[in-house]
Structures are given as structure tokens and as C-alpha cells.
C-alpha positions in Angstrom: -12.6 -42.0 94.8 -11.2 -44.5 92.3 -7.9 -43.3 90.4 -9.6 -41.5 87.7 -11.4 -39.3 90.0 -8.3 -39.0 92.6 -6.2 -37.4 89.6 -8.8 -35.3 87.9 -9.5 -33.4 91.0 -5.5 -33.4 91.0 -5.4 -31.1 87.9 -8.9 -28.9 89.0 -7.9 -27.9 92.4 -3.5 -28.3 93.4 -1.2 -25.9 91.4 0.5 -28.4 88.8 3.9 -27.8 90.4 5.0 -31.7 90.0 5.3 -34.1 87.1 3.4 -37.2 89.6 3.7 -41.0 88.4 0.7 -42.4 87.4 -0.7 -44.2 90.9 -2.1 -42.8 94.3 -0.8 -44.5 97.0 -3.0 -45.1 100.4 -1.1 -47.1 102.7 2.3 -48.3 103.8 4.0 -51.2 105.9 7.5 -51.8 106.0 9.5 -50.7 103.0 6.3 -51.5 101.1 3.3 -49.7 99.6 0.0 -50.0 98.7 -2.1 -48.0 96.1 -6.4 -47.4 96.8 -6.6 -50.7 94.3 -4.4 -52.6 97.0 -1.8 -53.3 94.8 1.9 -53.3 96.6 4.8 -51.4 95.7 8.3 -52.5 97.0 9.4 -48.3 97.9 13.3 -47.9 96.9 12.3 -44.0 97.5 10.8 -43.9 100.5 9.4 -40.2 100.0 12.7 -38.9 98.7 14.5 -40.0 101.6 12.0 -39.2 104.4 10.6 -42.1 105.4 13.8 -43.4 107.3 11.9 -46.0 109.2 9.8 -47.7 106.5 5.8 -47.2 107.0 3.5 -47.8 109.9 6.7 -48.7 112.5 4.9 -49.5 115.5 7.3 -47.2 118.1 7.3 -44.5 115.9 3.5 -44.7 115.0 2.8 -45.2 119.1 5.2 -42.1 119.9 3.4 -39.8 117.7 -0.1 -40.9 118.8 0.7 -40.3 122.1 2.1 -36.9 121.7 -1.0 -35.9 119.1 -3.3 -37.1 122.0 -1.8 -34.8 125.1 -0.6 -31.8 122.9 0.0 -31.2 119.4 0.9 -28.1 119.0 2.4 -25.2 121.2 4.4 -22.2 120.6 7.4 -21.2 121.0 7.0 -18.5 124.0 6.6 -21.7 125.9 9.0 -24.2 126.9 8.2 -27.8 126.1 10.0 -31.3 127.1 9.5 -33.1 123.9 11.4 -30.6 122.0 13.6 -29.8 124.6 14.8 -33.7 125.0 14.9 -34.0 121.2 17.2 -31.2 120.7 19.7 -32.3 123.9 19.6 -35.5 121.9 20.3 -34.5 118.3 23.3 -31.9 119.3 24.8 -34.5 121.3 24.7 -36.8 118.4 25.6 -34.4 115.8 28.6 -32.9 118.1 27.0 -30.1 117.9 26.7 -27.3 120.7 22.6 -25.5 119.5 20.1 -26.3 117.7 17.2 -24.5 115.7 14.2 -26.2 114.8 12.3 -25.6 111.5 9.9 -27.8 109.6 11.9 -28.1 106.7 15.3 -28.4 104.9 15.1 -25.2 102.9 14.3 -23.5 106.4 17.5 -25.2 107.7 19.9 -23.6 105.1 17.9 -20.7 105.1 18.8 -20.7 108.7 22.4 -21.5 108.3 22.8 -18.7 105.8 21.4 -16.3 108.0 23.4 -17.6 111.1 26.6 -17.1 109.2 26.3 -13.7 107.9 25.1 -12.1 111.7 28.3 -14.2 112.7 30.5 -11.8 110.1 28.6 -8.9 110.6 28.9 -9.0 114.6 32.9 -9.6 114.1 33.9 -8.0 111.2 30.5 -5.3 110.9 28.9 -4.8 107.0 30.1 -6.0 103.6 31.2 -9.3 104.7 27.9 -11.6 103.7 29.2 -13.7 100.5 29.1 -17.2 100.6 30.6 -19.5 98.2 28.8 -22.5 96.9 28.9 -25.5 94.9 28.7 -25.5 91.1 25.8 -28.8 90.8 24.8 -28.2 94.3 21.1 -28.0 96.0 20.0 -26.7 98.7 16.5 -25.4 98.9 13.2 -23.8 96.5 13.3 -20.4 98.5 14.1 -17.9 96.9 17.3 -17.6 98.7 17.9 -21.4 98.6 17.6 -21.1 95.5 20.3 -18.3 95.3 22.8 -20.6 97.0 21.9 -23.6 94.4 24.8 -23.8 91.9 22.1 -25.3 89.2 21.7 -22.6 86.2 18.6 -24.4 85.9 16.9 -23.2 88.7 17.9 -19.5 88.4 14.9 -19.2 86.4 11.7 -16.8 86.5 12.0 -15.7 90.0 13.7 -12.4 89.4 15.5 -11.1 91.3 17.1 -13.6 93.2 18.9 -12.7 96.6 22.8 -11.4 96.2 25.8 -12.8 98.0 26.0 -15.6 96.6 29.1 -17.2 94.2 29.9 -21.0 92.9 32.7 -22.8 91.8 33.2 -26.8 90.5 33.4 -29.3 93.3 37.3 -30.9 93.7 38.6 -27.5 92.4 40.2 -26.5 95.4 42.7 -23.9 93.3 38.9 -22.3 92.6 37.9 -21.9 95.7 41.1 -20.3 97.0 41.1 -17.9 93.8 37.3 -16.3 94.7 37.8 -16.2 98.6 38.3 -12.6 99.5 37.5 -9.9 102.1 33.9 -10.0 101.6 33.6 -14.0 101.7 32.0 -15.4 105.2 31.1 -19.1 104.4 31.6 -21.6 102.2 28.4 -24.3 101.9 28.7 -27.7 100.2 27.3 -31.3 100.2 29.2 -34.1 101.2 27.1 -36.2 98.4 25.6 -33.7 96.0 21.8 -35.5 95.7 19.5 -33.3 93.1 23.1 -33.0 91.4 23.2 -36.9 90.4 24.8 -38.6 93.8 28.0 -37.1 92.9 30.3 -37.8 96.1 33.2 -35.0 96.7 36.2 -36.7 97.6 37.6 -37.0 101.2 41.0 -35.3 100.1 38.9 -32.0 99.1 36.6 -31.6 101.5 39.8 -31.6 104.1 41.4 -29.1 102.1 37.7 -26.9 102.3 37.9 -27.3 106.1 41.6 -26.2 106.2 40.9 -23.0 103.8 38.2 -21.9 106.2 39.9 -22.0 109.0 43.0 -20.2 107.7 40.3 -17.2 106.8 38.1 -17.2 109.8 35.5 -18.8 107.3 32.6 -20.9 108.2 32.0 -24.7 107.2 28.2 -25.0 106.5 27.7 -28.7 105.3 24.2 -29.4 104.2 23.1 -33.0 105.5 19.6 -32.7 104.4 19.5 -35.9 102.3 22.8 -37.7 103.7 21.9 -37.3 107.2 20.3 -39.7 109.9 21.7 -42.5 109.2 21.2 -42.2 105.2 24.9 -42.9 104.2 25.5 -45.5 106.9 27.2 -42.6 109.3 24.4 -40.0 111.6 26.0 -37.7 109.8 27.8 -37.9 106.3 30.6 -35.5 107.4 32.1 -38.2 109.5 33.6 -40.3 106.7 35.2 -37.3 106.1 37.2 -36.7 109.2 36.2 -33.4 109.7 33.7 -31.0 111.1 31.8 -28.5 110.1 30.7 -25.0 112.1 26.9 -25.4 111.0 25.2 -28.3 109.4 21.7 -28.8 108.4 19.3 -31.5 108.5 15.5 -32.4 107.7 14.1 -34.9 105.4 14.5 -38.4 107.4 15.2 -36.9 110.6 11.8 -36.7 111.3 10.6 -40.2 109.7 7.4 -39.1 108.0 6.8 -36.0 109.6 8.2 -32.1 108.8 10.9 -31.3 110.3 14.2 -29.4 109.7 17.2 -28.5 112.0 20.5 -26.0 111.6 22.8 -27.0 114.3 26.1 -24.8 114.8 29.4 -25.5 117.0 29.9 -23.6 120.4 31.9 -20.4 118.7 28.3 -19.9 117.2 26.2 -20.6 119.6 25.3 -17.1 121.1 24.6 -15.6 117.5 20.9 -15.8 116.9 19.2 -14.2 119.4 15.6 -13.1 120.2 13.6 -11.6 117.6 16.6 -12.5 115.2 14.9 -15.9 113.7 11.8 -17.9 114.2 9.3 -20.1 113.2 5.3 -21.1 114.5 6.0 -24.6 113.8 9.5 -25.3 114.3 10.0 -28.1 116.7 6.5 -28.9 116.8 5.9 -31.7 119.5 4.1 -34.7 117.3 7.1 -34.2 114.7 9.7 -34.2 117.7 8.0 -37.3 119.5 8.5 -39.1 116.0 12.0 -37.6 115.6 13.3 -39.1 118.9 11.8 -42.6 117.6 14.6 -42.1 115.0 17.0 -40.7 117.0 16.3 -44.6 119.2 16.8 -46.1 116.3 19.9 -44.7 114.5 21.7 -45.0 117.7 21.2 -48.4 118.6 23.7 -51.2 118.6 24.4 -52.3 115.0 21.6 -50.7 113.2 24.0 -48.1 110.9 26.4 -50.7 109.9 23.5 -52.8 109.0 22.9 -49.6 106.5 26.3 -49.8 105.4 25.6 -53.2 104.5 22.4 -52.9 102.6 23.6 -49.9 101.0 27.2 -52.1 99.7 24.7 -55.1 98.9 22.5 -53.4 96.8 25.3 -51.8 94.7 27.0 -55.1 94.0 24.3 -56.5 93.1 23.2 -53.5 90.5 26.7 -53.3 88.8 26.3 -56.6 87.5 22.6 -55.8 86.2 22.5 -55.0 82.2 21.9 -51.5 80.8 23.8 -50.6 84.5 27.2 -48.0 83.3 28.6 -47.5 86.6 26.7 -46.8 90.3 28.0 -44.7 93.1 26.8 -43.1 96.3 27.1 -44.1 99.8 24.9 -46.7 102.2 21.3 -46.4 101.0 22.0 -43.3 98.8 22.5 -45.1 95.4 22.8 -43.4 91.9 22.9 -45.6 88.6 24.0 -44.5 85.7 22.6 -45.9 82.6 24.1 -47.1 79.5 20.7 -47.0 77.3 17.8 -44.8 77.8 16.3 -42.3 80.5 16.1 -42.3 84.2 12.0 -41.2 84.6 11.5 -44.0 81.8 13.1 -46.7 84.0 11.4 -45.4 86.6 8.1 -45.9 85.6 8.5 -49.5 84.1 9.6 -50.0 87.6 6.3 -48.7 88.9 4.2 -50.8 86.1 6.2 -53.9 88.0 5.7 -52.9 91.0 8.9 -51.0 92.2 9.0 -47.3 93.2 12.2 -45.6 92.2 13.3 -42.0 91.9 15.6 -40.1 89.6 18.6 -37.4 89.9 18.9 -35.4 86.1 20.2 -38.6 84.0 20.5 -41.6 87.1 18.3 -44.0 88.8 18.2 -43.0 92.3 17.8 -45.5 95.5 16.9 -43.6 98.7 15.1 -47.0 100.3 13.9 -46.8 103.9 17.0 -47.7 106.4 14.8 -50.8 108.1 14.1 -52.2 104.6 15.0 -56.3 105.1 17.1 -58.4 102.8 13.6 -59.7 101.6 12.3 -56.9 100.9 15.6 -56.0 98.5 15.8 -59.0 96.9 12.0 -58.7 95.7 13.0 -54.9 94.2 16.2 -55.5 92.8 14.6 -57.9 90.6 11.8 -55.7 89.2 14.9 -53.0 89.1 16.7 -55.3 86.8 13.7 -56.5 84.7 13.0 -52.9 84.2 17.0 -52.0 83.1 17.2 -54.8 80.7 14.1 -53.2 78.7 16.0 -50.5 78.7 
């Protein structure tokens, strides 16, 4: 099908839930890709942070053939090595005692949320499920992810949406200690609010979070979705802020291309879910593991994260002094750019007329580039980046 035909049976048969840019993409290599006229695209998006190891990575693509060709799919009633070695791996990476495997990262809060209330309801018994979330946070399009999102926006049109949930505003730790009471069991935050704008929380906070639940037998749930695996230069963004959560969930690049979501939880939590209590058919599905342990090689290997750090500091150096460019935050290869003249999705699709794919979070240009992009292949889109800001 030529484009025409590849986006009119777009509108007559998928249910118009997104607002797509105007190219259909076929092919990948590297950090770049390529649309069904063979035109390339430098990818500063890399499918909203997913594809961690750029496109068509010859371990990764080798791993998951393997796995497709000897078993794809199993359930789990039956144990199975691939998972099995994965998980081992990610907990001991994550300092982390158990793992659950889902196929996404609304299933891994949705997971988290249910692990902490059975934790308060097997200590302290019923009317102890409130959790207490971020005001600009996001953490899922369940219903119940939704709930826990501290966007007004979203808590649209899906009446009713599930109770237990309350927010207060990032940094106001005075807040937080004013809304904790006896039926409060977690508290859930992102180290680097994403959807929210790449609004960082500072160190100083976060600490003081980690202290209050501790003094109130309150669990830590951090939500690494988007900042884990590597994304912030750390495995995990928690580290560069000395502390450590009870539960913290993770999808999104973890997998480099294919589903896959994971809750993990500290030993004190380890023996809460038990059989029949949570599940899923395709959780930990081999093919996705096989390619998950690819990453898992590659985030651990000698130098490869600071090399993230390093992209990640080059790129923003090199975007502050661009024109049209307010100020620019986030951390390793999670960048937001604030504008000083006109929108995000505007600069975002000059970009794609030059050749550049970009994403947006509410007002900023957002950079989620995959973690193996090279120094060339930077270069080449901060260039087309800049063109596209000086238009404005």
C-alpha cells in the first residue's frame, strides 16, 4: 500500500484513539528510520522510550529469533528457563528481592497497587488501602492507573474511577505529611515525572518521602517505567537519589521492542502475592524475555551507562544554546525543551518534514533517543532539531 491507502484504511478499521504524524514507517537500523517511500528519519523517540537498543541490533534480533523458533509462548502453570534467568537477573540488578512479570507498564503499577494494599490489609486488616500520589504525575490508562494519575485531565468520561486514591504537589513535603493518616498504605511517585513535562523532583524531597514512610510503616512505590533501563544514565533512576524504594515498576525499554512490564518489591514483601492472588497469560512471555536479557547484556556492560550520561549531557549543551530554546532539563537521554515561541506538536512535525522524529510532553519538546544512538547519528538530528526551533 502506498501512504494514502496505509492511512485511509487507518481511519476505516483502528478506533481513532491517537492523533498519528503524517508518515508510516517500515523499517529501522540503528537510531534511524525508514518510511514505505525509503525516506530515513534520524528517531530522537525511539517509540516513546522503548526501543532502548536502536532498531534491527543484531544480538537482540538473533536472541529473539532463536527463542520464537524453539518456543514462543507457554503458560504460566509451567516453569520456563528464559523467564526464570531473566527475572534472577533483573532483581539482582534492580536490588530487588521478586519479581512479577506483565506485558506492560500500566500492568506493573497496577501490580504494585495491588501488592501494597494485600501488604496493609494482611498487617493491619480492612480500611487501610489509600495511596497518595503525585499532583502532574502518570502512571497508566487503566482505569485504576488512571485513578492514581494526578492529571485532572485524564479523570475524564470513565466514570466511576476506582477509590483510594489522593494527590498532592511534588516538593511539598509539609503536604504530604498533612494528608498521611490511618488509612494511608503507600505513597507512589516518579523520580522524573515524563507525561508531566520531564519535571525532575529534587534529591532533598524524595529523601524526605523515603524517611516519612518509613516513620509510618508506609510503602515506597517508585514508578520507573520511562526512567528505567538505563534511560537516565543509572538501571534505575532511584539511584541518583540515594535511596530505595519497597516496589518499583518497569516496562517500556526494558524489553527493547517487545511488551513487557515488571513490579519488583524488596524481601519484607516478597511472600505477599500469592497463588490465585495476581496473574497474567502473557506475562514473562519467553520471546519478550530472550530480548529483555539482550538489554539486561547491554545495560550492564563495562562503560555503556556512562556513555548514556554522556550523550544525554551532550545533547543538552548543545540544545541550550539553539534559538527559540527557554531552558531544557531532564536526565541522560530523557530531555525536555522548553520553548520560548510556539508549540511542541508544531516543532515536532517540522522536525519530521526534515527528517527528525521527536516527541512532546503538554508544552516541551521531548528527546527519548535510543541509548546506542552514536555521536553521528546526534549530530545529524540536532541539526534538523535546531533548523526546526529557529522557525519557530
Amino acid at each position: 500500500m502506498d501512504f494514502d491507502e496505509i492511512k485511509l484504511a487507518e481511519s476505516g478499521y483502528l478506533m481513532q484513539t491517537y492523533s498519528r504524524f503524517n508518515v508510516a514507517v517500515e523499517s529501522g537500523k540503528g537510531s534511524v528510520v525508514f518510511d514505505n517511500n525509503g525516506k530515513p528519519y534520524i528517531d530522537f523517540g525511539s517509540g516513546i522510550g522503548v526501543n532502548s537498543l536502536g532498531y534491527s541490533d543484531p544480538e537482540w534480533v538473533e536472541a529473539v529469533k532463536n527463542q520464537a523458533e524453539k518456543l514462543a509462548h507457554i503458560s504460566n502453570l509451567y516453569y520456563n528457563e528464559v523467564q526464570i534467568s531473566f527475572a534472577a537477573r533483573l532483581c539482582k540488578m534492580a536490588g530487588m528481592a521478586r519479581v512479577f512479570l506483565g506485558n506492560s507498564g500500566a500492568e506493573a503499577n497496577e501490580c504494585a497497587i495491588k501488592l501494597a494494599r494485600k501488604y496493609s490489609f494482611d498487617k493491619y486488616g480492612a480500611g487501610r488501602p489509600a495511596i497518595i500520589s503525585l499532583r502532574n504525575s502518570f502512571h497508566g490508562r487503566t482505569v485504576t492507573t488512571l485513578s492514581a494519575t494526578g492529571q485532572d485531565v485524564f479523570h475524564q468520561y470513565f466514570f466511576p474511577f476506582t477509590e483510594g486514591f489522593e494527590f498532592v504537589d511534588a516538593g511539598d513535603i509539609e503536604g504530604l505529611k498533612s494528608i498521611i493518616n490511618s488509612q494511608t498504605c503507600a505513597v507512589m511517585l516518579e523520580c522524573i515525572q515524563g507525561e508531566g513535562g520531564v519535571v525532575p523532583l529534587e534529591p532533598e524531597y524524595v529523601q524526605k518521602v523515603r524517611e516519612l514512610c518509613d516513620q509510618n510503616d508506609l510503602l515506597l512505590i517508585i514508578d520507573e517505567v520511562q526512567t528505567g533501563a538505563g534511560r537516565t544514565g543509572k538501571f534505575l533512576a532511584f539511584e541518583h537519589y540515594g535511596i530505595k524504594p519497597d516496589i518499583v515498576t518497569m516496562a517500556k525499554g526494558l524489553g527493547g521492542g517487545l511488551p513487557i512490564g515488571a513490579c519488583l518489591c524488596n524481601e519484607k514483601l516478597s511472600g505477599v502475592l500469592t497463588s490465585g492472588t495476581h496473574g497474567s497469560t502473557f506475562g514473562g512471555n519467553p520471546v519478550a524475555c530472550a530480548g529483555a536479557n539482550v538489554v539486561l547484556n547491554r545495560l550492564s556492560s563495562e562503560g555503556f551507562l556512562d556513555g548514556v550520561a554522556k550523550k544525554g549531557e551532550y545533547i543538552r549543551s548543545r540544545v541550550k544554546s539553539m534559538q527559540n530554546v527557554k531552558s531544557v532539563r531532564g536526565m541522560g537521554l530523557m530531555i525536555g525543551i522548553e520553548l520560548v515561541n510556539g508549540e511542541a506538536k508544531g516543532i515536532a512535525a517540522k522536525c519530521l518534514q526534515k527528517g527528525l522524529l521527536v516527541l512532546t510532553a503538554k508544552t516541551l519538546v521531548r528527546l527519548l533517543p535510543p541509548l546506542t544512538i552514536t555521536f553521528d547519528e546526534i549530530d545529524k538530528g540536532l541539526e534538523i532539531l535546531g533548523s526546526a526551533l529557529k522557525e519557530g
